[in-house]
C-alpha positions in Angstrom: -22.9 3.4 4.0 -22.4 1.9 0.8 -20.2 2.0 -1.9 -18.4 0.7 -5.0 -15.4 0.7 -5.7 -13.2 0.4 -8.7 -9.2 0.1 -8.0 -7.1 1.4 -10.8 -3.9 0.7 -11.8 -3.0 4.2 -10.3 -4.6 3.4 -7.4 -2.3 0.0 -7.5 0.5 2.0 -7.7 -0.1 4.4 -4.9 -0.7 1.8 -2.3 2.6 -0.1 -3.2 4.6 3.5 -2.8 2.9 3.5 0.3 4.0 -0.1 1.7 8.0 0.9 0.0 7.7 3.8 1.9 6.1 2.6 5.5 7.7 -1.2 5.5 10.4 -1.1 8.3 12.5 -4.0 6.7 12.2 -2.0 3.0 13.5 1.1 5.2 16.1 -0.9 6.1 17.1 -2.0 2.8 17.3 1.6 1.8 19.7 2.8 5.0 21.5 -0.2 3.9 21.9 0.7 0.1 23.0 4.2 0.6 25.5 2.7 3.0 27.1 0.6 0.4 26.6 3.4 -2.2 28.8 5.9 -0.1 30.9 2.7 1.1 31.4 1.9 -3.2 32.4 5.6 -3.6 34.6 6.0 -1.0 36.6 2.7 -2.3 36.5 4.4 -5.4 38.7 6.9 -4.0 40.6 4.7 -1.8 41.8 3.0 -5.4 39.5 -0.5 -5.2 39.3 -2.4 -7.8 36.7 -2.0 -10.3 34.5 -5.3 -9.7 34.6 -4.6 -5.7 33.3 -1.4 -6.6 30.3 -2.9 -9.1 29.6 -5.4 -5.8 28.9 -2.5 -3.9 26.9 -0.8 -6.2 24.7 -4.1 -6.8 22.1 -3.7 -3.6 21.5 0.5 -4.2 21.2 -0.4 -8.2 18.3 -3.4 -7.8 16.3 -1.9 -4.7 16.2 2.1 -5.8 15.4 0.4 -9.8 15.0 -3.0 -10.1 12.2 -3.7 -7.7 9.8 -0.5 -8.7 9.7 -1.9 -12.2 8.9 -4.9 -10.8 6.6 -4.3 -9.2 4.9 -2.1 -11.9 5.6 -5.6 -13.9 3.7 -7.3 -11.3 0.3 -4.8 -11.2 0.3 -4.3 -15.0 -0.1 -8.2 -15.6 -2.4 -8.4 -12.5 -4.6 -5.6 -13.9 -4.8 -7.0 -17.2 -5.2 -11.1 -16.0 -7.7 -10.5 -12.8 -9.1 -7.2 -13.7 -13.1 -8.2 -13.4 -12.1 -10.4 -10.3 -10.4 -8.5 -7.9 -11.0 -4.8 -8.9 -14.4 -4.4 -8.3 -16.2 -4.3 -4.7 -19.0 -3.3 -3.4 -18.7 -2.1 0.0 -21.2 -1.6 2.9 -19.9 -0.2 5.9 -22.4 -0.4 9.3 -21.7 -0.8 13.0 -21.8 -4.1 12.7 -18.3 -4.2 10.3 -17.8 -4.4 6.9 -19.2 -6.5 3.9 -16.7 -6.8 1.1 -18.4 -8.2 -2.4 -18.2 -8.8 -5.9 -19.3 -11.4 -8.5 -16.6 -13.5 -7.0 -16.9 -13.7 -3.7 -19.2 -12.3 -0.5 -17.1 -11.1 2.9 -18.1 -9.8 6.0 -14.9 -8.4 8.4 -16.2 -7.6 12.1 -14.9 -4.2 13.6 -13.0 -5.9 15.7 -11.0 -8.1 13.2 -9.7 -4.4 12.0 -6.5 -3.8 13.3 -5.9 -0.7 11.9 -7.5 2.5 9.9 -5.1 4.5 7.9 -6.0 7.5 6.1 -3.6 8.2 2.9 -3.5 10.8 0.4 -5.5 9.4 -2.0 -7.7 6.3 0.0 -8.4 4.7 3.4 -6.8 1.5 4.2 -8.7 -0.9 6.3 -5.9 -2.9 7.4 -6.5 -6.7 8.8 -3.0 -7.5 9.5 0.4 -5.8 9.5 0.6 -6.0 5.5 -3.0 -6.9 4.3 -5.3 -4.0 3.5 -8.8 -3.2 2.1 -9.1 0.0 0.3 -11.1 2.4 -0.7 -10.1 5.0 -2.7 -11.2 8.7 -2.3 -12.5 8.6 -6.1 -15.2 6.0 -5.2 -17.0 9.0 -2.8 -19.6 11.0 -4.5 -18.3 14.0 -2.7 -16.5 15.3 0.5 -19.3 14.5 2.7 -19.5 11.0 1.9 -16.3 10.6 3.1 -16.4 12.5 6.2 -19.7 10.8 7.6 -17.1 7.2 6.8 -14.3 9.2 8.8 -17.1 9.7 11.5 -17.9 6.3 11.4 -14.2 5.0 11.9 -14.0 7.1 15.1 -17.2 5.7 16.8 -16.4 2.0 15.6 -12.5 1.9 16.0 -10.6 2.7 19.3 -8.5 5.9 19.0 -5.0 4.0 19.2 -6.5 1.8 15.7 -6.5 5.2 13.5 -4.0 7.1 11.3 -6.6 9.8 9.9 -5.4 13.2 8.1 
């Protein structure tokens, strides 16, 4: 099967909502922040100081709104600066594995190199470590059926354990 693909910005977005949301440690960060958020507000009541309080409020304030717009910092500038680079692929998916390519570069990633397939809303994430993912977005089928002979092809190729599909 083959197919290009174009990654938006949107698209860009989507996937870095997705690692926010599914990161363990970014979890973490969050349990933690709205610890310290309820820990600021009860000190609050308890009479703290002012500056204790603004201490506690640091951690909730930069990971609920400093690191989104940075990273929509980050994918703007990327966008704009590698645009022709990185944001067009052609892909060609076969028993064998998968051939990534572009004007840039020519990759082939063996089945078994695929440590995960995870279906999202809006693509399907070839991942070939814990945070490194390939994707292809659902806009870059030509209709339904395109994709479900690719979701076919994931369960003959990949072991059942290997696949998050909708």
């Amino acid at each position: 099967m083959k197919l290009k693909v174009q990654l938006t910005k949107e698209d860009l977005f989507k996937y870095s909502l997705f690692n926010l949301t599914h990161s363990k440690s970014v979890l973490m960060i969050y349990v933690l922040s709205i610890f310290l958020l309820f820990l600021a507000l009860w000190g609050f009541t308890q009479g703290e100081s002012f500056s204790q309080i603004i201490w506690a409020l640091y951690l909730p304030f930069a990971s609920f709104i400093v690191v989104p717009i940075l990273i929509v910092l980050k994918i703007t500038f990327l966008y704009k600066k590698e645009k022709d680079r990185f944001f067009y692929k052609n892909y060609e998916l076969n028993k064998e594995g998968v051939r990534i390519s572009n004007d840039y570069f020519d990759s082939t990633i063996k089945w078994s190199f695929i440590k995960k397939v995870r279906e999202t809303k809006h693509a399907f994430l070839l991942f070939i470590d814990k945070k490194q993912a390939h994707m292809i977005p659902f806009h870059s089928f030509q209709d339904k059926k395109q994709k479900e002979e690719l979701r076919k092809m994931f369960k003959e190729v990949l072991e059942k354990d290997q696949l998050i599909l909708q």
